[in-house]
N, C-alpha and C positions, 0 to 999 in steps of 0.2 A: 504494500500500500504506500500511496503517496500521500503527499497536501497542497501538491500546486507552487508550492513555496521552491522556485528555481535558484540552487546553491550556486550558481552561475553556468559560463560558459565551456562549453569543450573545443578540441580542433580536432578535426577527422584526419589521422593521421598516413592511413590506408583504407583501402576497396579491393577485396579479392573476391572471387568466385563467382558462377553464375547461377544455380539454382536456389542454395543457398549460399549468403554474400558475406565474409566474416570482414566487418569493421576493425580498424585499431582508432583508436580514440584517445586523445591526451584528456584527462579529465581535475576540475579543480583542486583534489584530493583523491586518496586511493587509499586512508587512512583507514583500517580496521576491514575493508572489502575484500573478501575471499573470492576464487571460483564460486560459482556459482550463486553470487548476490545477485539481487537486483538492481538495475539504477534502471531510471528512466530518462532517456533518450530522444528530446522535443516531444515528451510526453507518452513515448511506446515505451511500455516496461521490457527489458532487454536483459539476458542471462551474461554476467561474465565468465568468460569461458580461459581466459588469462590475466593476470594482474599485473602488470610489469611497471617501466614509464608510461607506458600506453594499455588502456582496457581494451579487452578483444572483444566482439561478442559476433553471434553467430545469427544472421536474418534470415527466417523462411518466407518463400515467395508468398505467403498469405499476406503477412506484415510487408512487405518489400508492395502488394499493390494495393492494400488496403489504406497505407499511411503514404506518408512526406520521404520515408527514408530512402525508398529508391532509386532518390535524386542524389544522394548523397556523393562525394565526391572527396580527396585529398584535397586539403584544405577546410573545407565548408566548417562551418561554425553550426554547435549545438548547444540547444538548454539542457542543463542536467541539473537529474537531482536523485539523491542517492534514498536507498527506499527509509519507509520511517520506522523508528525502534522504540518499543515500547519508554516509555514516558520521556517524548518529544514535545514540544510545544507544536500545536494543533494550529497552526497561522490563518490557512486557506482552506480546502476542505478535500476530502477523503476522495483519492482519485485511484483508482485499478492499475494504468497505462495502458486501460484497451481501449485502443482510437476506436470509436465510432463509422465516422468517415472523414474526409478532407476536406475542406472549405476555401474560400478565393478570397484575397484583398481586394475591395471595390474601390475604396477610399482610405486617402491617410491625410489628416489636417490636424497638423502640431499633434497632440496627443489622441488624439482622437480616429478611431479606426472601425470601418465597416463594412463585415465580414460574412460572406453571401454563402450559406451551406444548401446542402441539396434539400429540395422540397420536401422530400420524405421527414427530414430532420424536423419540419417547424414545429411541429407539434407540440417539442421537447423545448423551445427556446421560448424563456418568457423573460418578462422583463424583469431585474432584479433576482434572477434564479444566477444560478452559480454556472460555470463552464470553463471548461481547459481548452486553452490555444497554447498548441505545441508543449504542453505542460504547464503550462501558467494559468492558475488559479485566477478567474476574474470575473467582476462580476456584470451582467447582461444589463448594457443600457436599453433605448429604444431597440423594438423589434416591427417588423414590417406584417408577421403572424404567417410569411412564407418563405423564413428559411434566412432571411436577412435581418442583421442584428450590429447593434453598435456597442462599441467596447470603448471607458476613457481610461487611457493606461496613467499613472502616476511617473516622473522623472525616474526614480530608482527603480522601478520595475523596467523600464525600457535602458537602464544604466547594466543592468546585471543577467539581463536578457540577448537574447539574438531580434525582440521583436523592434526595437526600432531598427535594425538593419531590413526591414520587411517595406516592401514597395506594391505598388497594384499592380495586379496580375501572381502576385506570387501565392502559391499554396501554403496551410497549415493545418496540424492535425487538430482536428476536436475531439473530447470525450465529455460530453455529457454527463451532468450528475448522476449519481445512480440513484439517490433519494427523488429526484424529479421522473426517473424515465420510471422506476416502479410505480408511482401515483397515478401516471399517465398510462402505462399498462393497466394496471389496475381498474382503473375508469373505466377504459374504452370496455374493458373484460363486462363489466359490469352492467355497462349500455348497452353491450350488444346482447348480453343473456336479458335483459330485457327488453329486445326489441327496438330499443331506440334509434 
């Protein structure tokens, strides 16, 4: 489990393989991470599968087309953030690292950014509800009620982040609350056994 709270940035150090893709990654700390932790990865929870200067991890094409990472590249810049341990401070809110789907930059003005998901998603996007962009814990401005939603980032989130290096046109992953999408399941579940 995560909290959205991104420990900072990483550098993609390497890209091997093609079916699945094993990353090397320089990451903020490597302090107490064994094989086999978790960190999350612009928001995909990812296995370490090495620990060295550089964290290794291993992508299956599920994750490589369902998220951001497939673009990944030597160089590229990511958010991480290492998974949470029991009695952490709880900052932002409880996230899996399982993207949902991808989402597009429409707009970016000074802090301000709006973030166009696919129509299926809207249901799940309310105003003032909780959401991950690429890992970051934020919380949902205006929403359009199809799929299009505005985000106002604060200076040190866009300081300790990759999302002010984010331009229109570019991709990022979202995961959706999980206390929102059960409510929303829940519902519909409800409605429809009644007819509605």
């Amino acid at each position: 489990m995560f909290t959205g709270i991104v420990q900072g940035t990483g550098c993609v150090q390497s890209v091997q393989g093609d079916a699945v893709v094993t990353v090397a990654i320089e990451i903020p700390s490597t302090e107490g991470l064994e094989v086999g932790g978790s960190v999350s990865i612009d928001g995909v929870c990812l296995t370490a599968t090495s620990v060295g200067k550089s964290v290794t991890f291993d992508i299956i094409p599920e994750t490589l087309e369902r998220t951001t990472l497939g673009s990944l590249s030597s160089g590229s810049n990511v958010n991480v953030e290492r998974a949470l341990k029991f009695g952490d401070e709880l900052g932002g809110h409880l996230l899996s690292g399982h993207i949902m789907d991808t989402a597009e930059i429409v707009t970016v003005k000074n802090q301000d950014y709006t973030i166009k998901c696919p129509s299926k998603m809207a249901e799940f996007i309310q105003e003032k509800g909780y959401i991950a962009v690429d890992g970051i814990s934020l919380t949902i401005g205006e929403t359009d009620g199809e799929g299009c939603f505005d985000v106002h980032i604060i200076p040190e989130t866009l300081r300790l982040t990759t999302l002010g290096s984010k331009s229109v046109g570019d991709h990022v992953n979202i995961e959706i609350d999980a206390m929102t999408q059960a409510v929303v399941e829940t519902t519909k579940r409800l409605m429809e056994s009644r007819g509605a």
